[in-house]
Short mmCIF file of the C-alpha atoms (twelve columns), coordinates in Angstrom:
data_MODEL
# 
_entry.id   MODEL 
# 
loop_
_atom_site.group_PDB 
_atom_site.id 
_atom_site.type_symbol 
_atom_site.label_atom_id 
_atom_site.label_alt_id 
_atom_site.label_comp_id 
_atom_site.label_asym_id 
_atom_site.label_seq_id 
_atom_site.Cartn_x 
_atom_site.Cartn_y 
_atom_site.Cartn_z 
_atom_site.pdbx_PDB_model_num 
ATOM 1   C CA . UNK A 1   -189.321 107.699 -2.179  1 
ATOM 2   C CA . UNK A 2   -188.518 103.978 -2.169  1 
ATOM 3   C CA . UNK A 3   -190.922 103.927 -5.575  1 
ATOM 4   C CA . UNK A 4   -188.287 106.414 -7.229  1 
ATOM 5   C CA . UNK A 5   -185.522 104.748 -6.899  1 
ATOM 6   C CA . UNK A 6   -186.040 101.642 -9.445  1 
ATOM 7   C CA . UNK A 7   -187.384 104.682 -11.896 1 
ATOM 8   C CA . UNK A 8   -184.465 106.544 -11.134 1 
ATOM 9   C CA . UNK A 9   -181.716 103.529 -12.064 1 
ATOM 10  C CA . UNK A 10  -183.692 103.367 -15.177 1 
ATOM 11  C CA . UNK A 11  -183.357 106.687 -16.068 1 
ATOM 12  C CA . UNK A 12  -179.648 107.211 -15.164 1 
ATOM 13  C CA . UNK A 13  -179.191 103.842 -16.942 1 
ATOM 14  C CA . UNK A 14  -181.031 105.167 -20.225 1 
ATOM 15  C CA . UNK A 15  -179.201 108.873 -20.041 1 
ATOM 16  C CA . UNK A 16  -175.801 106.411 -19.652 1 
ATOM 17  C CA . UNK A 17  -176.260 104.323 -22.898 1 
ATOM 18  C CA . UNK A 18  -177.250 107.855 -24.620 1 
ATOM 19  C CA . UNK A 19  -174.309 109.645 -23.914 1 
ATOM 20  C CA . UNK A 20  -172.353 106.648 -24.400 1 
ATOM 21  C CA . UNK A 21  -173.782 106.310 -28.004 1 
ATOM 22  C CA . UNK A 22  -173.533 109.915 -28.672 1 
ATOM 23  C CA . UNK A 23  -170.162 109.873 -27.856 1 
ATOM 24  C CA . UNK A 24  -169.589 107.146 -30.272 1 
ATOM 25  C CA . UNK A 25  -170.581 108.893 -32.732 1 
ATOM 26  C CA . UNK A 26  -168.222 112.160 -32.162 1 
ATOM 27  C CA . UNK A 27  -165.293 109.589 -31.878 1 
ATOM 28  C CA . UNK A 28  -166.395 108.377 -35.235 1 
ATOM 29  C CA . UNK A 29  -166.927 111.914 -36.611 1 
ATOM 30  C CA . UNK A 30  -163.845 113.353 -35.255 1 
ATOM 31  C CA . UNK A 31  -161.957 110.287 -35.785 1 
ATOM 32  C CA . UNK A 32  -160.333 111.687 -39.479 1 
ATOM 33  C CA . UNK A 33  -158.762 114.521 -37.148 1 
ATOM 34  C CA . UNK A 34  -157.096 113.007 -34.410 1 
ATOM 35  C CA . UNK A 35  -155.890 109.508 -37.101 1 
ATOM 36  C CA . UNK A 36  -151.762 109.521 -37.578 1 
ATOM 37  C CA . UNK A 37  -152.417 107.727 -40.876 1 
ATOM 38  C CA . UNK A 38  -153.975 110.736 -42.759 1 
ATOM 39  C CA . UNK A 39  -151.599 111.490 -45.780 1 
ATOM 40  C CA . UNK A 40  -152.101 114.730 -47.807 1 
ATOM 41  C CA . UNK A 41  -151.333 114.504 -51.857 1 
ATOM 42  C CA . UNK A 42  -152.239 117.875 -52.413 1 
ATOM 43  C CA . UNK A 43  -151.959 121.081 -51.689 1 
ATOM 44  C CA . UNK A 44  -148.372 120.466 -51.202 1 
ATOM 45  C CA . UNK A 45  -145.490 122.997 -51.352 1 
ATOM 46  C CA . UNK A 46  -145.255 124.231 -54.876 1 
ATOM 47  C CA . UNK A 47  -145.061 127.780 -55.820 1 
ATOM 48  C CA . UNK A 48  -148.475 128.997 -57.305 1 
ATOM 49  C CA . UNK A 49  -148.536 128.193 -61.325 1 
ATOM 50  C CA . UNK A 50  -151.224 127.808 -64.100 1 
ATOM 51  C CA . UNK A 51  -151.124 125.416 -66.700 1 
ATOM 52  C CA . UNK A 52  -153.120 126.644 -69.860 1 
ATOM 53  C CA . UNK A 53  -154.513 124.572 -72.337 1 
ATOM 54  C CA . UNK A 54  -155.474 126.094 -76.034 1 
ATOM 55  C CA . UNK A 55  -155.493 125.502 -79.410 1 
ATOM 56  C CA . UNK A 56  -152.806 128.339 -80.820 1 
ATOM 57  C CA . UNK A 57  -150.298 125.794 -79.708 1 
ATOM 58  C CA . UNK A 58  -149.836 122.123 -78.698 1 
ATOM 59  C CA . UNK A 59  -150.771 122.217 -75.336 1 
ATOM 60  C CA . UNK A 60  -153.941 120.103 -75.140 1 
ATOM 61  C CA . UNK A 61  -151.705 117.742 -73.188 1 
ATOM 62  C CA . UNK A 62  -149.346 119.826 -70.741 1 
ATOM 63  C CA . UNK A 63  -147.916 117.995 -67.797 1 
ATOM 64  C CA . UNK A 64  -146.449 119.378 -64.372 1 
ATOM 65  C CA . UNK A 65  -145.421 117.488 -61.515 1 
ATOM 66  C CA . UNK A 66  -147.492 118.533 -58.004 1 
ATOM 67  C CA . UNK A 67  -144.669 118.451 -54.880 1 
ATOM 68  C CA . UNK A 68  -147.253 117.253 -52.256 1 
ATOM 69  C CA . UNK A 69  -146.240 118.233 -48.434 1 
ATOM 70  C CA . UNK A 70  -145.639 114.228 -47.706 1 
ATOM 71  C CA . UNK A 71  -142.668 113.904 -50.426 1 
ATOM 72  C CA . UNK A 72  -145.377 111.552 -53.159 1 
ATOM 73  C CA . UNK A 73  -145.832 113.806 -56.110 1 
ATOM 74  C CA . UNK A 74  -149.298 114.295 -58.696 1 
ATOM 75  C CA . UNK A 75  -149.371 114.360 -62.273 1 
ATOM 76  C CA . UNK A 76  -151.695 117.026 -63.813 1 
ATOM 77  C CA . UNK A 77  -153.287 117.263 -67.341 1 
ATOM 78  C CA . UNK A 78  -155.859 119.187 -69.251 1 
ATOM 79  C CA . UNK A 79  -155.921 116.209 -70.903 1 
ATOM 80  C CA . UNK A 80  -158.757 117.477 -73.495 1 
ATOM 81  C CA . UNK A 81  -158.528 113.894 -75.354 1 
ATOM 82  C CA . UNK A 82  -161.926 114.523 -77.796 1 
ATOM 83  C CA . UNK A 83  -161.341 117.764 -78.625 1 
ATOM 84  C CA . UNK A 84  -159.947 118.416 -82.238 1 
ATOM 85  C CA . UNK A 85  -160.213 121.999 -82.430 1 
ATOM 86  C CA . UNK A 86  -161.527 125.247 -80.026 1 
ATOM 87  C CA . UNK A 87  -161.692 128.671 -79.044 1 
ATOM 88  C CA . UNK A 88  -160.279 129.555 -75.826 1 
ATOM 89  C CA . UNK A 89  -158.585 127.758 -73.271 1 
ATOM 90  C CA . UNK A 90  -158.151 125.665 -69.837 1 
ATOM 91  C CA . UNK A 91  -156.931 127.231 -67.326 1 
ATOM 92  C CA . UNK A 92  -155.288 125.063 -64.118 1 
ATOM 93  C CA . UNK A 93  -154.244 127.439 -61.927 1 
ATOM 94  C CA . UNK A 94  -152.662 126.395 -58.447 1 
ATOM 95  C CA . UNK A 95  -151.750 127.717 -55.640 1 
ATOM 96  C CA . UNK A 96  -150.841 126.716 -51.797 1 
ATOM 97  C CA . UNK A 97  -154.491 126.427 -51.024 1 
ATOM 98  C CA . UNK A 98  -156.383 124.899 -54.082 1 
ATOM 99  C CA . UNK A 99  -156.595 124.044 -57.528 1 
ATOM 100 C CA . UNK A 100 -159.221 126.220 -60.060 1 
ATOM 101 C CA . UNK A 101 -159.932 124.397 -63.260 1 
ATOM 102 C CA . UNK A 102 -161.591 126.844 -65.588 1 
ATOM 103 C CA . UNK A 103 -162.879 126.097 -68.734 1 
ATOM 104 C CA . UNK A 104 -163.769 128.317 -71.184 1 
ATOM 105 C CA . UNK A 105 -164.217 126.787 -74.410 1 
ATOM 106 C CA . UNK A 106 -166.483 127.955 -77.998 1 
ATOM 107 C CA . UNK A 107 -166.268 126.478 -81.409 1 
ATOM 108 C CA . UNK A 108 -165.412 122.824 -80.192 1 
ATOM 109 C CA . UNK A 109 -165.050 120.294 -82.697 1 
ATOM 110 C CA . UNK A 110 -164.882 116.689 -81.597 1 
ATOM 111 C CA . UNK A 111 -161.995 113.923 -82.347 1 
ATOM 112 C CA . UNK A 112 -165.221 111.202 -82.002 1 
ATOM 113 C CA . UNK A 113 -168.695 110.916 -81.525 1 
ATOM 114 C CA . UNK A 114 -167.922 110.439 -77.802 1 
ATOM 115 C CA . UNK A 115 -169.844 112.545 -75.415 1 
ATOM 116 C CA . UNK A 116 -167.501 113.825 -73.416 1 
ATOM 117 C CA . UNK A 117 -164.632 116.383 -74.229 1 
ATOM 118 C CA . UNK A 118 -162.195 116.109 -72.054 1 
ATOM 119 C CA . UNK A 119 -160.916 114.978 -68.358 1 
ATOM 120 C CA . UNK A 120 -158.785 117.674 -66.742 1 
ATOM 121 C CA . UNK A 121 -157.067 116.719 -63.519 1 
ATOM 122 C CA . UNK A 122 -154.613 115.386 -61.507 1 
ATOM 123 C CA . UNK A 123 -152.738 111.180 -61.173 1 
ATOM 124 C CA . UNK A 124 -150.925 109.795 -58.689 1 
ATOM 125 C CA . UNK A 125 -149.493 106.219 -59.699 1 
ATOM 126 C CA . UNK A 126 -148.120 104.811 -62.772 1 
ATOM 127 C CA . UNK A 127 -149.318 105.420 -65.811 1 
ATOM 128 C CA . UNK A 128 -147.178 104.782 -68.795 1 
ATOM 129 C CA . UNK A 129 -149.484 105.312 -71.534 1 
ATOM 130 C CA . UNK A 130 -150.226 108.793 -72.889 1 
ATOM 131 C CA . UNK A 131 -150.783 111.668 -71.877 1 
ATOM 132 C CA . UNK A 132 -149.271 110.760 -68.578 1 
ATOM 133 C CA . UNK A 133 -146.259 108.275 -69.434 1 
ATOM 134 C CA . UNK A 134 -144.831 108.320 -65.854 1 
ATOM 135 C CA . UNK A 135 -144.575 107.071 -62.571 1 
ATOM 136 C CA . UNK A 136 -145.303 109.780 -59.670 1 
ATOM 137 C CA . UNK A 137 -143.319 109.347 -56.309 1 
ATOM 138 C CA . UNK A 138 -145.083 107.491 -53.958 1 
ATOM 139 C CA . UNK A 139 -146.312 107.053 -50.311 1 
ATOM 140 C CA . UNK A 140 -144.612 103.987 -48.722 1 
ATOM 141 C CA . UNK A 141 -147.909 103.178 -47.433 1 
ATOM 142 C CA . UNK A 142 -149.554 103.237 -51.343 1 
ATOM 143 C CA . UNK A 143 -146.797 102.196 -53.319 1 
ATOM 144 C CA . UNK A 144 -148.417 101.742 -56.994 1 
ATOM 145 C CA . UNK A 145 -148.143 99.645  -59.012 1 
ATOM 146 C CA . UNK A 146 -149.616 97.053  -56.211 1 
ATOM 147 C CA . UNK A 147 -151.559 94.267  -56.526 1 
ATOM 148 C CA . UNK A 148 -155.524 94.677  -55.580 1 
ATOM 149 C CA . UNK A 149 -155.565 91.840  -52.903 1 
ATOM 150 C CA . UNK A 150 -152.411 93.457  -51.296 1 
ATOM 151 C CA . UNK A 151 -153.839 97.014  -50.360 1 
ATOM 152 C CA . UNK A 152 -154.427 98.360  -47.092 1 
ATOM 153 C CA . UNK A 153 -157.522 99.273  -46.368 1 
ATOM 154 C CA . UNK A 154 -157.647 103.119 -47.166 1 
ATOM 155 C CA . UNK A 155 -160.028 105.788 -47.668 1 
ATOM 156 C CA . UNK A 156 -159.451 108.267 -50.654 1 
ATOM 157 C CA . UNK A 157 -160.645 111.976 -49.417 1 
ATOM 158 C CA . UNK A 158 -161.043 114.735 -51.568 1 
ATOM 159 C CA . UNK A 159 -163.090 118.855 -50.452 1 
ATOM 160 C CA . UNK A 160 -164.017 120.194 -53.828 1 
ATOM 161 C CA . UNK A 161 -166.632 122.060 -55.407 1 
ATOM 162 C CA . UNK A 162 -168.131 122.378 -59.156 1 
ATOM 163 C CA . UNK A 163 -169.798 124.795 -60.960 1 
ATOM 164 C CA . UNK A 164 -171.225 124.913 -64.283 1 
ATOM 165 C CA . UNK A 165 -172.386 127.995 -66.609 1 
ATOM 166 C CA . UNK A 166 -172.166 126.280 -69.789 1 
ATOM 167 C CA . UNK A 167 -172.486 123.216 -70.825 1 
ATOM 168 C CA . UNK A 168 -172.555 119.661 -69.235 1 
ATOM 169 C CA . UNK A 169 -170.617 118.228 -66.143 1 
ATOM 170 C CA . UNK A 170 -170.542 114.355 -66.623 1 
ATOM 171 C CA . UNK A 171 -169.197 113.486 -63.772 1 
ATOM 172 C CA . UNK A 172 -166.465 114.626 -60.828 1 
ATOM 173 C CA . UNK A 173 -164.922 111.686 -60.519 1 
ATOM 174 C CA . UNK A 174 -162.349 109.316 -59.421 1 
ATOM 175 C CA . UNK A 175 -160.302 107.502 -62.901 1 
ATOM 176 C CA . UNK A 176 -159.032 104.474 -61.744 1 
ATOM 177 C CA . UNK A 177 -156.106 101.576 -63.989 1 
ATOM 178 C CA . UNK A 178 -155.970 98.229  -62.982 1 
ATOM 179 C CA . UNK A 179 -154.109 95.883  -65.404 1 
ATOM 180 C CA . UNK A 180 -152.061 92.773  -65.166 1 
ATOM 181 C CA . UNK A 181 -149.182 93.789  -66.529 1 
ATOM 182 C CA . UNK A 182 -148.530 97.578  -65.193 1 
ATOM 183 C CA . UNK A 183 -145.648 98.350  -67.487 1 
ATOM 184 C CA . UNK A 184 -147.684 97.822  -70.405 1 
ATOM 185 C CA . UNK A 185 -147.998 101.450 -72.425 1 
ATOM 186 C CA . UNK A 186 -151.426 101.053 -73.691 1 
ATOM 187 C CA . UNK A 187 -154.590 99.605  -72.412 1 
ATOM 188 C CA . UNK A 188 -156.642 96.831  -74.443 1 
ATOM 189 C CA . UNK A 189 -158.946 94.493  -73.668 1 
ATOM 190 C CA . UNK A 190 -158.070 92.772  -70.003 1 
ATOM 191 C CA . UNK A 191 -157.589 95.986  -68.465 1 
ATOM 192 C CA . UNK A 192 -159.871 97.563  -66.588 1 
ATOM 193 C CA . UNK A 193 -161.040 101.311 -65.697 1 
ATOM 194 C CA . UNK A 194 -162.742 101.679 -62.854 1 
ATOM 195 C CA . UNK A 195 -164.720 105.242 -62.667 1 
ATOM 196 C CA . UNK A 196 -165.859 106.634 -59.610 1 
ATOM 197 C CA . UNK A 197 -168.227 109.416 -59.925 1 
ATOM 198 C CA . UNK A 198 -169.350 111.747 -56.987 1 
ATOM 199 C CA . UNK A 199 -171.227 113.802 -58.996 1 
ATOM 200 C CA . UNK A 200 -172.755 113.209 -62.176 1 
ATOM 201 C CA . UNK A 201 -175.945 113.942 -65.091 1 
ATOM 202 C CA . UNK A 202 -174.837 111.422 -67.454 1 
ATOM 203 C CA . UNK A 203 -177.486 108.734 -67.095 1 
ATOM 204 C CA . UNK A 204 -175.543 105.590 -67.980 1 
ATOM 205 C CA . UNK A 205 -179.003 103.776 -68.163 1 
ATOM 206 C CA . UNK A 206 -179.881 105.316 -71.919 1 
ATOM 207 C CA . UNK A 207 -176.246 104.784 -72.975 1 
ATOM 208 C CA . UNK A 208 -176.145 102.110 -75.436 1 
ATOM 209 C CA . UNK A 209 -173.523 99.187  -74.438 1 
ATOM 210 C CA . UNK A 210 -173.587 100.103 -70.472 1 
ATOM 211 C CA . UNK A 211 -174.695 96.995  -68.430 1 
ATOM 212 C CA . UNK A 212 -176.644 97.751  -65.170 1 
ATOM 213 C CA . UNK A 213 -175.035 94.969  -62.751 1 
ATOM 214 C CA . UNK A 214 -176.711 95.973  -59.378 1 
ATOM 215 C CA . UNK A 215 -175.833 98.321  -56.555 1 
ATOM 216 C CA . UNK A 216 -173.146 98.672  -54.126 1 
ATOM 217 C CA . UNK A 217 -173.413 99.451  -50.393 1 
ATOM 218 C CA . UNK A 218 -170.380 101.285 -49.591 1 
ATOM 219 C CA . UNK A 219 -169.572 103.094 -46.456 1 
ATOM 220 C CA . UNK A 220 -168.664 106.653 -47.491 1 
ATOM 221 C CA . UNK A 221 -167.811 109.011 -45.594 1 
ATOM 222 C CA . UNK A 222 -169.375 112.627 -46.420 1 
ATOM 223 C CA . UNK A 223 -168.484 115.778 -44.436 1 
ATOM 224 C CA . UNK A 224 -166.641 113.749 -41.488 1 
ATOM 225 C CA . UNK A 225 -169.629 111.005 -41.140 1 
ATOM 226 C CA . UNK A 226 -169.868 107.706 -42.716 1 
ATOM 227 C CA . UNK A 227 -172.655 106.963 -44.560 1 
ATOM 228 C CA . UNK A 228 -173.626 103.343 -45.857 1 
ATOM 229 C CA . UNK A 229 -174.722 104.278 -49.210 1 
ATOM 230 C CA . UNK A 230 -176.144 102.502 -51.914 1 
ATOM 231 C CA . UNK A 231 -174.149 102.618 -55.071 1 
ATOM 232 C CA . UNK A 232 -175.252 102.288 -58.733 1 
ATOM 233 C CA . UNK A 233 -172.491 100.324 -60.241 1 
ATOM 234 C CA . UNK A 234 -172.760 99.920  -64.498 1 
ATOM 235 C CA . UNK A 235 -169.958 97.210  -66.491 1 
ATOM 236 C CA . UNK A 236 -169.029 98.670  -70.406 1 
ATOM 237 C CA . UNK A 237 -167.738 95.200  -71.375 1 
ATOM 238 C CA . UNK A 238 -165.445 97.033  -74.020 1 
ATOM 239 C CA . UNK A 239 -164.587 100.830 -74.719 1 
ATOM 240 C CA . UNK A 240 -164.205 101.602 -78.274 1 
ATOM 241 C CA . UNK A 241 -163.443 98.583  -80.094 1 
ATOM 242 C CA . UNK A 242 -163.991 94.771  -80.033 1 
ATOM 243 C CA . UNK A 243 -160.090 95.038  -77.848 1 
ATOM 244 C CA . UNK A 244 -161.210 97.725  -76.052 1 
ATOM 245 C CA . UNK A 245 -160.641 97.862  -72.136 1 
ATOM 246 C CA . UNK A 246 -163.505 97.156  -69.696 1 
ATOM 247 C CA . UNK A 247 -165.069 100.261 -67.388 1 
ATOM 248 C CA . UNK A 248 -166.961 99.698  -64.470 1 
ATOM 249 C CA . UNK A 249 -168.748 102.904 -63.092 1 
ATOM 250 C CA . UNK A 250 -170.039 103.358 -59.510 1 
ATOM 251 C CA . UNK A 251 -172.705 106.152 -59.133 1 
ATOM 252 C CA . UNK A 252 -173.111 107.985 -55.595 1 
ATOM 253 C CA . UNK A 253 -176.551 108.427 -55.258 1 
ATOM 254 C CA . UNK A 254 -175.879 111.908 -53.710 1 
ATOM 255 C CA . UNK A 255 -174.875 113.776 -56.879 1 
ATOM 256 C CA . UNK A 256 -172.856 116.341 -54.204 1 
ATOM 257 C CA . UNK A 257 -171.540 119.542 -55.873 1 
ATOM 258 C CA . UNK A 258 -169.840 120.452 -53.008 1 
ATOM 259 C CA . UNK A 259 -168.356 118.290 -49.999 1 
ATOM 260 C CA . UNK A 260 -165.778 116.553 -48.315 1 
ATOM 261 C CA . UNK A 261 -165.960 112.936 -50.137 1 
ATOM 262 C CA . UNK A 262 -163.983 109.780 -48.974 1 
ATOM 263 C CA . UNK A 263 -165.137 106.512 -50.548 1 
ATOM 264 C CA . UNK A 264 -162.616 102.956 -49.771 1 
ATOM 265 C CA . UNK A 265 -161.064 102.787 -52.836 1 
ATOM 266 C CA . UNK A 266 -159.014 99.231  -51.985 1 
ATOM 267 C CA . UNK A 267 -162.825 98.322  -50.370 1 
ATOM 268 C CA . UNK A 268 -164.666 98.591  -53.590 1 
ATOM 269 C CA . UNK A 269 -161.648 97.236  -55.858 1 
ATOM 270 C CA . UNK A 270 -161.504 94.102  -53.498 1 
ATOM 271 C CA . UNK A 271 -165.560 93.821  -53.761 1 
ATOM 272 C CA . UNK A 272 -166.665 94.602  -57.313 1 
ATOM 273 C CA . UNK A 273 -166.049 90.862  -58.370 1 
ATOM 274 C CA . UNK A 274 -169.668 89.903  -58.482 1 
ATOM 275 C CA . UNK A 275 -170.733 92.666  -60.374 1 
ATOM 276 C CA . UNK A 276 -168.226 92.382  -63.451 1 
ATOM 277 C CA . UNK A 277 -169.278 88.724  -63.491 1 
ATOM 278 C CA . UNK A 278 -173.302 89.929  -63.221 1 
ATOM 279 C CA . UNK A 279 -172.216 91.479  -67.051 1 
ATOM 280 C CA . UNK A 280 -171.158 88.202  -67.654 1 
ATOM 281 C CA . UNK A 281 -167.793 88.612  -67.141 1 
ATOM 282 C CA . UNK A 282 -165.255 86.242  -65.634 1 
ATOM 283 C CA . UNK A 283 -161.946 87.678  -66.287 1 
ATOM 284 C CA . UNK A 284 -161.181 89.742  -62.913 1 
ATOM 285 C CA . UNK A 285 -159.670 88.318  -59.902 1 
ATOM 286 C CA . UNK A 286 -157.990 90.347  -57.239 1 
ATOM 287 C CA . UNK A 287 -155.149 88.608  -56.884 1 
ATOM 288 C CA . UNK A 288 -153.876 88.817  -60.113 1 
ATOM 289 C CA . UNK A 289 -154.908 92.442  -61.235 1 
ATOM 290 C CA . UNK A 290 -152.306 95.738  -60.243 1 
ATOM 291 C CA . UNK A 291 -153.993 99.256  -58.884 1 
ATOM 292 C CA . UNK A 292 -151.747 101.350 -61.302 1 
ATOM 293 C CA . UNK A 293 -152.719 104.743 -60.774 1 
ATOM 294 C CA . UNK A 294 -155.785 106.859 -59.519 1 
ATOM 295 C CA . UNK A 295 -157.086 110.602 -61.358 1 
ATOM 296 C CA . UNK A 296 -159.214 112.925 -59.582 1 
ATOM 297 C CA . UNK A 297 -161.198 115.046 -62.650 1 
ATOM 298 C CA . UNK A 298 -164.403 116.417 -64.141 1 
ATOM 299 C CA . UNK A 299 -165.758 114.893 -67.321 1 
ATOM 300 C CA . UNK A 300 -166.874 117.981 -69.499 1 
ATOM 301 C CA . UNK A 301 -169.315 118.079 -72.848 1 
ATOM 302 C CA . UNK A 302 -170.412 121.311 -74.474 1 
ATOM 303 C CA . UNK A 303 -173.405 122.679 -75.409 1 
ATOM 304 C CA . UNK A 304 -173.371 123.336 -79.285 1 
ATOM 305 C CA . UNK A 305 -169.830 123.979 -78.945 1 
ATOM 306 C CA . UNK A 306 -169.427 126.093 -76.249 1 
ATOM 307 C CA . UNK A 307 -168.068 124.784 -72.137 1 
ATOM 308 C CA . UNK A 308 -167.750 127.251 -69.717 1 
ATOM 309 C CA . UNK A 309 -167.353 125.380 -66.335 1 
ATOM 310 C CA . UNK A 310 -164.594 124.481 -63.284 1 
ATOM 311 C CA . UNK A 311 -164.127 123.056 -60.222 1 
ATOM 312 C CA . UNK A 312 -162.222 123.776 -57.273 1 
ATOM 313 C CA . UNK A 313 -159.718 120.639 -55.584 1 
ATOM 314 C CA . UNK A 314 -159.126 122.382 -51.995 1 
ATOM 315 C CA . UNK A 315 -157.334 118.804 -50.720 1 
ATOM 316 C CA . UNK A 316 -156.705 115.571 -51.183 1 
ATOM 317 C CA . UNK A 317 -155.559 113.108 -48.567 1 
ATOM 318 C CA . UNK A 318 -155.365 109.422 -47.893 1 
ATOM 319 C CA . UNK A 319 -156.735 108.107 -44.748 1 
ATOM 320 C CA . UNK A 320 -155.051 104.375 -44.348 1 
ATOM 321 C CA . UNK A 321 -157.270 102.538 -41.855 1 
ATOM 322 C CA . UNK A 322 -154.995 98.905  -41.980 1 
# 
């Protein structure tokens, strides 16, 4: 019996440290419910509404303000920015539990050669260039315009889900402004757009232009656990024209159509230094640079002229951590 006993501390010792990891790991994964410093942008307390898109009137660009449940307010768009002509329509319906965005598009002719069609969605920030030209209400704890080196540490959380019938889904993504100056009311070179995409078929690597600067490990946090993933991250030095703004594009390496997706937006913003200077780029500096406003969207392309295609936004919150 005496020959037990050392075996038997062991044991009890080895079941402790278990259930002490395990329960870890639930406080991690159950952390997002019991937090005081979860914010939700959306669904808020609106009446339901559509918003509907088409080209029998001017409408490409239709704006409505989003009353969110915690007083900030979201800007929403069609915003179908390449398209110069089409059949059919957009449809943004909302109502107190999600947002649909249905497209149903034929005969699409393009403004440009660009790939993509449009980027229909929501903002919350300041954005006074078109199609938004306005500055949402805010959260006291993400007051934007703010400078980069100034934000809390915060995780951005949206539950969605796409689905495609026609078509091409670029990306569901985050569409992120950072500039120096955030009253300016148009973006040129200086200026950056940061692009976010949680899932994506555009393969950046054959674009022409698009700079592969490395990966990212960020922790993201993916149906209530975080995961440290490993990023793709691209630098387009200039969009559009020798004074065009720079993008920098982080690819998940999950491509989820459906999930609940955080990713530290202030985390990646205060980190993505090295990698804009990797494309040989020396211009961005934390300290100096404003977060002016962050979309939630789906990058859409037809097929031969023809999109049919949606997503559903169920929430978004904002989970500050410090």
């Amino acid at each position: 019996m005496n020959k037990l006993i050392p075996i038997l501390v062991v044991v009890i010792i080895i079941l402790g440290i278990i259930a002490f990891l395990e329960f870890d790991k639930f406080q991690q994964n159950t952390s997002l419910t019991k937090s005081t410093n979860i914010y939700a942008l959306f669904p808020g307390r609106n009446h339901s509404f559509n918003i509907v898109a088409n080209y029998s009137g001017n409408y490409a660009d239709a704006l409505v303000i989003v009353n969110s449940s915690t007083n900030a307010t979201l800007m929403a768009s069609p915003f179908l920015w390449n398209i110069g002509y089409a059949l059919g329509n957009v449809n943004m319906t909302f109502n107190n539990n999600y947002l649909h965005v249905a497209i149903n598009l034929s005969q699409i002719n393009k403004i440009s050669l660009n790939v993509v069609d449009g980027y229909p969605g929501l903002m919350y920030g300041q954005e006074l260039w078109w199609p938004f030209e306005y500055r949402t209400a805010q959260l006291q704890s993400l007051s934007l315009p703010m400078i980069v080196s100034h934000l809390s540490n915060f995780y951005s959380i949206l539950n969605y889900s796409v689905y495609l019938i026609n078509g091409s889904i670029d990306d569901f993504s985050y569409d992120i402004w950072l500039s120096q100056n955030p009253n300016i009311t148009s973006l040129q070179y200086g200026d950056f757009e940061i692009m976010i995409w949680m899932y994506w078929t555009e393969n950046l690597s054959h674009v022409p232009y698009f700079i592969y600067v490395g990966n990212m490990t960020i922790p993201t946090l993916i149906n209530g656990k975080i995961q440290n993933l490993s990023w793709e991250v691209y630098v387009l030095p200039r969009t559009g024209s020798a004074n065009g703004w720079t993008g920098v594009y982080f690819l998940s390496p999950l491509k989820e159509r459906k999930a609940e997706f955080g990713v530290p937006i202030a985390y990646i913003l205060k980190n993505m230094g090295q990698f804009i200077e990797n494309a040989g780029m020396n211009i961005y500096n934390p300290n100096t640079y404003y977060l002016d406003a962050i979309q939630v969207g789906m990058e859409f392309s037809d097929n031969h002229g023809t999109a049919i295609m949606g997503y559903y936004l169920y929430s978004w919150r904002i989970w500050i951590l410090s």
